[in-house]
N, C-alpha and C positions, 0 to 999 in steps of 0.2 A: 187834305188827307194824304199822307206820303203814302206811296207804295213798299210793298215789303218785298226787301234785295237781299237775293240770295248769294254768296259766294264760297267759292273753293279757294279753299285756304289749308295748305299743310306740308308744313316742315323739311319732308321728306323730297318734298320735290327739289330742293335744293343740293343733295347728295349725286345726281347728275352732273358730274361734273366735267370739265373743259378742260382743255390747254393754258396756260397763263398766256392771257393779252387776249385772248378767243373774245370777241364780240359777247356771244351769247353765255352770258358768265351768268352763275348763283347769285350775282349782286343786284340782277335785274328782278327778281325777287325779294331780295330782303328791302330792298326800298319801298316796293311796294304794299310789303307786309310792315311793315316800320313806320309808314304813313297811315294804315290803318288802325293803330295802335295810338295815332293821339290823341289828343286828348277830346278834338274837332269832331271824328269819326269812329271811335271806339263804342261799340254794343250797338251802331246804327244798323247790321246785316245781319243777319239771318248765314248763319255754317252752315254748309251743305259735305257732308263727309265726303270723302276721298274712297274710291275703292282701285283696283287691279281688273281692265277690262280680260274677261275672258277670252281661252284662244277660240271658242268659235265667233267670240264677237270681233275679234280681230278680223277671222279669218274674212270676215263680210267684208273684206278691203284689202286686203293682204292678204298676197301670194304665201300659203306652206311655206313656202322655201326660205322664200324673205325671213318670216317671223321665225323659222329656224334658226337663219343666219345671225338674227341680231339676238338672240337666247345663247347662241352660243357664247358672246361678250362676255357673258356673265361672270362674274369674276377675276375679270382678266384685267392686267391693269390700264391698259387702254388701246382702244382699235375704230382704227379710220374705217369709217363707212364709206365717205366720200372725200373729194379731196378739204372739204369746211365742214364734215360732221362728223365728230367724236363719238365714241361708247367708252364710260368708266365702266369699274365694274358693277355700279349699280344701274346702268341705264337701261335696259332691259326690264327690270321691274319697275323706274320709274316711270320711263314712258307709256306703260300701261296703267299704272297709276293717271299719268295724265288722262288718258283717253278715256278712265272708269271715271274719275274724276266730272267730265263734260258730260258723260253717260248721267250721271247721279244730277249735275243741275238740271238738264231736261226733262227727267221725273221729277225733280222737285216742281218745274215751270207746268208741266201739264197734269200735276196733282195738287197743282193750288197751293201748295205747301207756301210756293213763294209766288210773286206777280213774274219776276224777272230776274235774270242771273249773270253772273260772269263767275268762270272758272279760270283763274290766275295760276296756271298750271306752265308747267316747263317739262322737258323738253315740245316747242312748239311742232305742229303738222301739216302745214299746206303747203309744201313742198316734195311730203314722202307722197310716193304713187305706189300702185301692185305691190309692185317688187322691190323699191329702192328707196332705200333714203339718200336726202339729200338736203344740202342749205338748211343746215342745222335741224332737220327734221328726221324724229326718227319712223311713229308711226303718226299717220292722217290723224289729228284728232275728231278735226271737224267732221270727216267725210263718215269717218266710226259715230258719231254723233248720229249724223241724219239715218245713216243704215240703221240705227238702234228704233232712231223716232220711226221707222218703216216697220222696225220686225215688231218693236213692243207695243207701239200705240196704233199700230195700221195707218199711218199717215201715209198720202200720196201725193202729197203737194208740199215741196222742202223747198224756202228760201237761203242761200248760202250767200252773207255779203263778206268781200273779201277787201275791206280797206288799208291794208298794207301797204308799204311801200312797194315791194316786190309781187310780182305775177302769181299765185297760189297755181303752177304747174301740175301740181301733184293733184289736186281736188278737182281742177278741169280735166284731167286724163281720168279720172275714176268717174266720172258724171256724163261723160262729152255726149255719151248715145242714148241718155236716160232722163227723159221726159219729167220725170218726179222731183229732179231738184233742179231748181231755177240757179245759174252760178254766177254771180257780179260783181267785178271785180275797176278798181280802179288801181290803180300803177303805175309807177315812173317807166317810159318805154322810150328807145330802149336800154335794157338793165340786165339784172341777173332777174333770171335766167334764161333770157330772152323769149319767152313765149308772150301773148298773151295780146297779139295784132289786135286789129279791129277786125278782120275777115275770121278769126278763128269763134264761130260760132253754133259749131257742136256739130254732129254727125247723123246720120237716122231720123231714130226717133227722137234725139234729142239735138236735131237741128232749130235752131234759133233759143235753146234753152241754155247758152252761155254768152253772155253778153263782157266785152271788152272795153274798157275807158283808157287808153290806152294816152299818158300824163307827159308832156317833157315839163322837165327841170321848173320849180315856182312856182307852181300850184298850190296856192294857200288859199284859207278857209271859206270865203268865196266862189271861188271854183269848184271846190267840195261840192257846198252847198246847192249848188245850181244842178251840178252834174246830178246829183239824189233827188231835188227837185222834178227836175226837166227829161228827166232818164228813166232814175231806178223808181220812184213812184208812181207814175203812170204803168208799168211795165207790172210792179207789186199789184196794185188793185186789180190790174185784170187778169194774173197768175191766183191770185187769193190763197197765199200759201196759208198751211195751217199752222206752222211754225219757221218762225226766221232766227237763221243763225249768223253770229259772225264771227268772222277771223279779225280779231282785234290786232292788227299790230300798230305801234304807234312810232313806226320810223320815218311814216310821215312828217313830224313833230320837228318844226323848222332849227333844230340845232342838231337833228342828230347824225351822228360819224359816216353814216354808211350811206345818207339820202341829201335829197338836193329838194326837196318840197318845205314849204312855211305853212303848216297846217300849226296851230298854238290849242292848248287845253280847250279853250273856247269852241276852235272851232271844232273839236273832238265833243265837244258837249251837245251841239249844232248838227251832229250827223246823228249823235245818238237820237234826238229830239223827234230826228226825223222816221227815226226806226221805231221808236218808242210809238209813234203818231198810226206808221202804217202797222204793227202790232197789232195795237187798239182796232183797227178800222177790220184788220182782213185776220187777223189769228188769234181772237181771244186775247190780246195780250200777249200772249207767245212770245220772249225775247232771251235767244239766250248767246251770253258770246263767249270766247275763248281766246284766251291771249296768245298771240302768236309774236310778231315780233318789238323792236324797239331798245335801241343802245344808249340813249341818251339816260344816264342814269338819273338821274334829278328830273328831265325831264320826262321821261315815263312814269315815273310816281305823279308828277303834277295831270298826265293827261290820263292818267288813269284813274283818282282822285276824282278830276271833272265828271266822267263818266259815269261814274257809280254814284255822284250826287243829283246825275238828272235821272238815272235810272232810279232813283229813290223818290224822286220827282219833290227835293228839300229845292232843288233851284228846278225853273222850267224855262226852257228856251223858249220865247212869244214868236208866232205865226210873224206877228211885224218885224221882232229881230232876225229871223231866217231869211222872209223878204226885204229887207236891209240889204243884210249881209251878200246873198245872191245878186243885188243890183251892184254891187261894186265888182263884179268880173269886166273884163276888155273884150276884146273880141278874139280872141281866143278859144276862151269859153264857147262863145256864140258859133263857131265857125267848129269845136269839134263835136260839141252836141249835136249841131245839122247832121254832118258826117255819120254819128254813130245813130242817129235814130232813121237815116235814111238808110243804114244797113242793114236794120233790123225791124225797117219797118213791113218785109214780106211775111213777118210773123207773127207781129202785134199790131194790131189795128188799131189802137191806142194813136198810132203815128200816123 
């Protein structure tokens, strides 16, 4: 029995547009929308509309000012936010399109509508914080997600997995002292934009509620695998989020321009499996992700493709292939998991 996949799909996000040669180009979209269009995966998802997040649901993440700033772009024909992120002059609307966008799969995931989702949305957000965009982000999509699942579903327990290539800075600075979202994050370190240590594990009340995997250069699907193994699941069961999100970006994806990781569709199917599993176990199912980043054109269709046929659960990654897979790390692996779960083991007893 396949499950029923929700996705965000719409046209408009495309109109965002870039510099010529800009990394984060409309084309990283249309491939993915082009792949779902054949003949393979066509009528297999369930549409979830597209909306424009509101400015008080912004506001639950962003600074006034900021979301002034970037409404001002409006029409203009283009303006650097940072020194790597653009505003056309539809980016302003679209990036709230993105953020309504993951808004709307989360209602779809916790009114049954769908089991599970991905929002293929652009401009990506785990890089914007309060006040700033940055690294092609304009507003947090994800971090507007979980404040939503907080205001509308009363949820108190939010998973955020962050497997991108780069450090989601923006989402750990909006979380860092807040107990309610768990923030996990794996990373090429160090990179852009340099945060994202192993000691950086949150503040207050939300000390030991950001967790660090902190990657050099080659870390492919193995590694991954172990790391969510021997890490983020132990840590998952005894957080028992009500919903898990993530920042999908796939520049992990061992060709692409900007990264130094051998993660293959496969192994992108293999993490999912894994998130799919603890869902089930601790959130009702609860799965929703958000595309964040990923340059490799061709390739990001293919590892995005993988992921939404395990999340349809038409293929299913076996307990035995995940334990496979994990058994082929060196000691690497083995020597930075010690490391990270003995830094975090004064807050999870798990360790």
């Amino acid at each position: 029995m396949f499950k029923k996949t929700g996705i965000v799909k719409d046209r408009a996000y495309l109109r965002h547009g870039t510099d010529s040669g800009h990394p984060e180009t409309p084309q990283r979209l249309v491939s993915i929308y082009e792949m779902l269009e054949n003949p393979d995966m066509v009528r297999k998802f369930t549409g979830i509309d597209a909306r424009r997040a509101t400015r008080e649901e912004l506001e639950r993440v962003h600074k006034p000012a900021f979301i002034d700033a970037v409404a001002a772009t409006a029409g203009r024909s283009m303006s650097m936010l940072d020194p790597d992120t653009v505003a056309s002059p539809e980016t302003y609307d679209i990036a709230r399109l993105a953020a309504g966008g993951l808004m709307n799969a989360i209602d779809a995931v916790v009114s049954r509508k769908v089991d599970n989702a991905f929002a293929l949305v652009r401009p990506p957000g785990h890089h914007a914080d309060e006040g700033r965009a940055a690294g092609f982000c304009i507003f947090n999509n994800v971090a507007v997600g979980a404040r939503h699942a907080m205001a509308a579903h009363k949820m108190e327990r939010i998973l955020i997995v962050d497997w991108d290539l780069h450090h989601g800075n923006g989402t750990q600075d909006i979380f860092y002292e807040d107990r309610k979202v768990l923030y996990f994050s794996t990373h090429q370190f160090p990179y852009y934009p340099g945060t994202g240590a192993m000691g950086e594990m949150g503040r207050g009340e939300g000390l030991g509620y950001t967790i660090n995997v902190p990657l050099r250069p080659g870390a492919d699907d193995a590694f991954y695998v172990r790391i969510f193994q021997d890490i983020l699941s132990p840590v998952t069961m005894a957080f028992k989020p009500e919903i898990i999100l993530v920042s999908a970006g796939f520049d992990t994806y061992f060709g692409d321009p900007l990264g130094e990781m051998k993660v293959t569709p496969e192994g992108f199917a293999a993490l999912t499996r894994i998130l799919l599993n603890l869902a089930d176990a601790c959130s009702g199912g609860r799965l929703v992700l958000v595309l964040e980043g990923g340059y490799h054109i061709q390739g990001l269709a293919k590892c995005v493709r993988a992921v939404l046929l395990e999340l349809l659960e038409e293929t299913r990654v076996t307990e035995e292939t995940l334990n496979r897979m994990a058994a082929g790390t060196d000691d690497r692996a083995a020597t930075l998991i010690g490391q990270v779960r003995k830094a975090i083991a004064p807050y999870w007893s798990v360790f």
